[in-house]
C-alpha positions as CSV (number, residue, x, y, z in Angstrom):
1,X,-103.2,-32.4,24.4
2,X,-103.2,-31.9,28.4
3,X,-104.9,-29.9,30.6
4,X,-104.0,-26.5,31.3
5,X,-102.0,-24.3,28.6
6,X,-99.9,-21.7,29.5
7,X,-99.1,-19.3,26.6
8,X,-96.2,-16.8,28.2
9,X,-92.6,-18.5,30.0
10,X,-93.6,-18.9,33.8
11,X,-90.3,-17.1,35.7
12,X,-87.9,-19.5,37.0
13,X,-88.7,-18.7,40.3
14,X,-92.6,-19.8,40.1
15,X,-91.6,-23.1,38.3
16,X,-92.3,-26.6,39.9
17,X,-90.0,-27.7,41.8
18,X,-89.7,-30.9,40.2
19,X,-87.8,-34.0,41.8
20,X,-84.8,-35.7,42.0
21,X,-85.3,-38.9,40.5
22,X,-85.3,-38.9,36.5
23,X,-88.0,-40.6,34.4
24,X,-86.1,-44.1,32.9
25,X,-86.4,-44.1,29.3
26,X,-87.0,-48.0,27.4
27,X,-83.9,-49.8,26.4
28,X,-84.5,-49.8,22.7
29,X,-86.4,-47.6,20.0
30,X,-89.7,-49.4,18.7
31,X,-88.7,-48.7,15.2
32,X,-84.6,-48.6,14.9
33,X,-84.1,-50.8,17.4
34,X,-81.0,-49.1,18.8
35,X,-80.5,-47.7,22.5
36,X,-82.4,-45.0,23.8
37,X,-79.7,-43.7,26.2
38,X,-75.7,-43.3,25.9
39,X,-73.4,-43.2,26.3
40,X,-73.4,-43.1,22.4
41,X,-71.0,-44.7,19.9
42,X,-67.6,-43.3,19.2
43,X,-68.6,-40.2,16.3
44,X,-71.8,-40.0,17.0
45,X,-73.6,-36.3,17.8
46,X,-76.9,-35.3,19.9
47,X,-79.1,-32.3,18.2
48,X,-82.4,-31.0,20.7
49,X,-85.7,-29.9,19.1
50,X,-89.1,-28.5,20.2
51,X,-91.4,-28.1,17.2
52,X,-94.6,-28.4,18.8
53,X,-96.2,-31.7,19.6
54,X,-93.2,-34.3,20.2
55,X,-94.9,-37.0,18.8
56,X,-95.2,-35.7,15.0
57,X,-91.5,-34.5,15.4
58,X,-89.7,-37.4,16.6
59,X,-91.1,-39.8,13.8
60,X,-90.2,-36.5,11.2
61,X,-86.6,-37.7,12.3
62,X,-86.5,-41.5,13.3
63,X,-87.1,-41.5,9.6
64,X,-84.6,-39.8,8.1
65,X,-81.1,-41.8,7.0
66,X,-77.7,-41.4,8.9
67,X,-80.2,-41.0,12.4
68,X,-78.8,-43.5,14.9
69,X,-81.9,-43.0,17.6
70,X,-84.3,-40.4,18.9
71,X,-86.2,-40.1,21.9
72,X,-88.9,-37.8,23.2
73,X,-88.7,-35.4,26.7
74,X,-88.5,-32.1,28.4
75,X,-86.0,-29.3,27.5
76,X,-85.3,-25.3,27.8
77,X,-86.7,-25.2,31.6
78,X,-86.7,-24.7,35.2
79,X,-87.9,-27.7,36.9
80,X,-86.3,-30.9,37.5
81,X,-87.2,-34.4,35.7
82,X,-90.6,-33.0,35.5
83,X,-93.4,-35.1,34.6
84,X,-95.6,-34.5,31.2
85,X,-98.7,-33.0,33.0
86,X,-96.2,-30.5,34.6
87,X,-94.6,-29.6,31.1
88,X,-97.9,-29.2,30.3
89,X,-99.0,-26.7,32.8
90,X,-96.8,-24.6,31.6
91,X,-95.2,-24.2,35.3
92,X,-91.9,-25.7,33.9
93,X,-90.9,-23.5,31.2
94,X,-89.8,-26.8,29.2
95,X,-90.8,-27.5,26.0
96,X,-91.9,-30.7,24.2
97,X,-88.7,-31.8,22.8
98,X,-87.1,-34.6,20.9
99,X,-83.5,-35.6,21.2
100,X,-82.1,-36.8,17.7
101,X,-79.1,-38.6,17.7
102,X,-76.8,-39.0,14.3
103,X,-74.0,-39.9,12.5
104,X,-72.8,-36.8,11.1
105,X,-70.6,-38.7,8.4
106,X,-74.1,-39.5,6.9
107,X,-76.1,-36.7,7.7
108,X,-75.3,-33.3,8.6
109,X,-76.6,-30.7,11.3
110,X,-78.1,-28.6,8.8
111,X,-80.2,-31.2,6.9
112,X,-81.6,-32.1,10.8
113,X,-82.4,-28.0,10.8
114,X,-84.0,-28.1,7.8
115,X,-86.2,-30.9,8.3
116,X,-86.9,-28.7,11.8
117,X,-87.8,-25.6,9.8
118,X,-89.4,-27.1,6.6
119,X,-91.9,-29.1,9.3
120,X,-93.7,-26.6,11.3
121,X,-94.5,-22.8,11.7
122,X,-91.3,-21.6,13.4
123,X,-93.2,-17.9,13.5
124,X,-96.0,-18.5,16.2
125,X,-94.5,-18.2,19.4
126,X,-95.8,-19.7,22.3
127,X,-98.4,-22.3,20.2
128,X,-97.9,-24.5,17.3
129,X,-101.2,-24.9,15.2
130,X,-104.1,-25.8,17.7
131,X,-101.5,-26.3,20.5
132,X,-101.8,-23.2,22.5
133,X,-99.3,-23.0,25.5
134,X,-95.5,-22.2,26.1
135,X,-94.6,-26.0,25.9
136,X,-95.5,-26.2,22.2
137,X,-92.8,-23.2,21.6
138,X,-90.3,-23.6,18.6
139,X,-86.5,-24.3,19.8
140,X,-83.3,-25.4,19.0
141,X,-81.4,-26.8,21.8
142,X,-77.6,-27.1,20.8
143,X,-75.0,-29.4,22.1
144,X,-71.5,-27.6,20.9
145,X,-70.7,-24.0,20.0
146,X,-70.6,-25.3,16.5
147,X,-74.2,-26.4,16.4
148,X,-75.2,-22.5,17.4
149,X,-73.2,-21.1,14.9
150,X,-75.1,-23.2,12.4
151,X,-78.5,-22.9,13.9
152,X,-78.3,-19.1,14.2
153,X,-76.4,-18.5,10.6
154,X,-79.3,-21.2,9.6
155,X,-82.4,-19.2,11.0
156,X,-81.2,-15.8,9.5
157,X,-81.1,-17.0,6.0
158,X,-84.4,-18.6,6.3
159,X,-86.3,-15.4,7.7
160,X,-85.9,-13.4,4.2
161,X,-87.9,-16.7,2.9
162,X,-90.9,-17.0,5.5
163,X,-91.0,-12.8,5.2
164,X,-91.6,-13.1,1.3
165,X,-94.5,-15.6,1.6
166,X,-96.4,-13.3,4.2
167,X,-95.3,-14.9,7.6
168,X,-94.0,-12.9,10.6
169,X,-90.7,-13.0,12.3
170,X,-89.4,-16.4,13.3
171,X,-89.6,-16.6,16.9
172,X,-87.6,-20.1,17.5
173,X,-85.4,-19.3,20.5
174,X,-81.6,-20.8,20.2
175,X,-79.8,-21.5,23.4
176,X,-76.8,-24.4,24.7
177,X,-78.9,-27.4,25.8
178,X,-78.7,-27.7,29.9
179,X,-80.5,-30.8,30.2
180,X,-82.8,-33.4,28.4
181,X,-85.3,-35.1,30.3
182,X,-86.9,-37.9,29.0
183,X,-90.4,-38.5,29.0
184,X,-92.5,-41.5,29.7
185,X,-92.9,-44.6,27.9
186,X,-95.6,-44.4,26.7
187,X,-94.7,-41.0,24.8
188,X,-91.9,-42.9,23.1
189,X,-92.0,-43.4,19.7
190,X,-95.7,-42.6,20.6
191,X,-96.7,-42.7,16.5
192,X,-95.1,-46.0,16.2
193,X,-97.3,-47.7,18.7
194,X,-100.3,-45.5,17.9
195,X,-99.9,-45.1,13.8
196,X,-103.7,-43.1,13.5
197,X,-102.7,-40.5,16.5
198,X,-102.6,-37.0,16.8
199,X,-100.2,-34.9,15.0
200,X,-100.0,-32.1,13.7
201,X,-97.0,-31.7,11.5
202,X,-95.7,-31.6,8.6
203,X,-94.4,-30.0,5.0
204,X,-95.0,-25.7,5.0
205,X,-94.3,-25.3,1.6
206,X,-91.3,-23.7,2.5
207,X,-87.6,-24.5,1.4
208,X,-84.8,-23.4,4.1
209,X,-81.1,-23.4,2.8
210,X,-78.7,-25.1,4.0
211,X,-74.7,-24.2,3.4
212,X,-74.7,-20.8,4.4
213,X,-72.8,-21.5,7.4
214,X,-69.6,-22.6,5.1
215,X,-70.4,-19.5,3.2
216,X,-70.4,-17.5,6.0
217,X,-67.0,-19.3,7.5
């Protein structure tokens, strides 16, 4: 993607320093047509993910049914509305992230964390595929106590499954959201506007379970 990779977390006291005026995100999603900032309709919920590349992971959920809108930016960091070549750099400690925001009457956390686990290599640390740096980390970014609960209940029932077809431990890192920043325009709904570009995501053969959290209630 950009420039310089990073592959370990830089410390937050080496990180950019940022700046105080935030990136402003479009009005409306290119494909669903709906806001991309709140405030959000009355029963609607925000889930955070980094899976690598933003671009393949936002269309993975702006296509999936009961998803009011999604968004691409910066999350799990140090610096301030950073800017993408910062993220990149790897002097931010954010990674790429995309903010997915549902109707839970229509579609549930867990289905979002499955399509997150089913849809890239959640065991490869700081790099997804090609990617190489800390940016391109795997995360899940949560909004309520609930969502961790589900996320961490979520993760352990899927490890037994990427252990049995010869992959390592899953090293997504789980943690409360502090902020989302959003990125530029031109990364929004980037495979929309450019349907041939880069992206590297997509199906790993694997099938995570969902409804262990009830089970676990």
């Amino acid at each position: 993607m950009f420039g310089f990779r990073r592959s370990t977390m830089v410390e937050p006291a080496d990180a950019l320093p940022g700046r105080p005026e935030p990136i402003v995100a479009p009005e409306r999603h290119t494909v669903l047509g709906t806001p991309l900032t709140g405030p959000w309709p009355e029963g609607l919920q925000v889930a955070v993910f980094g899976m690598g590349c933003f671009w393949g992971a936002e269309r993975i959920f702006w296509q999936m049914p009961g998803v009011y809108s999604t968004s691409v930016g910066y999350a799990g960091g140090y610096t301030p509305n950073p800017t993408y070549e910062e993220t990149c750099s790897g002097r931010t400690g954010h990674t790429e992230a995309v903010q997915v925001v549902y109707d839970p009457a229509r579609v549930s956390y867990e289905q979002l964390l499955k399509a997150f686990f089913e849809n890239h290599d959640p065991t490869q640390g700081n790099r997804q595929g090609n990617d190489v740096g800390s940016q391109y980390r795997s995360g899940i970014y949560t909004t309520t106590p609930e969502q961790e609960k589900v996320a961490k209940v979520t993760l352990d029932a899927f490890q037994p499954i990427v252990t049995a077809s010869g992959h390592g431990q899953i090293t997504t890192e789980i943690k409360p959201l502090d902020t989302f920043y959003y990125a530029e325009d031109y990364h929004q709904q980037y495979l929309d506007k450019v349907p041939n570009g880069y992206c590297n995501h997509g199906p790993n053969g694997l099938s995570c379970p969902i409804g262990v959290a009830k089970l676990e209630s």
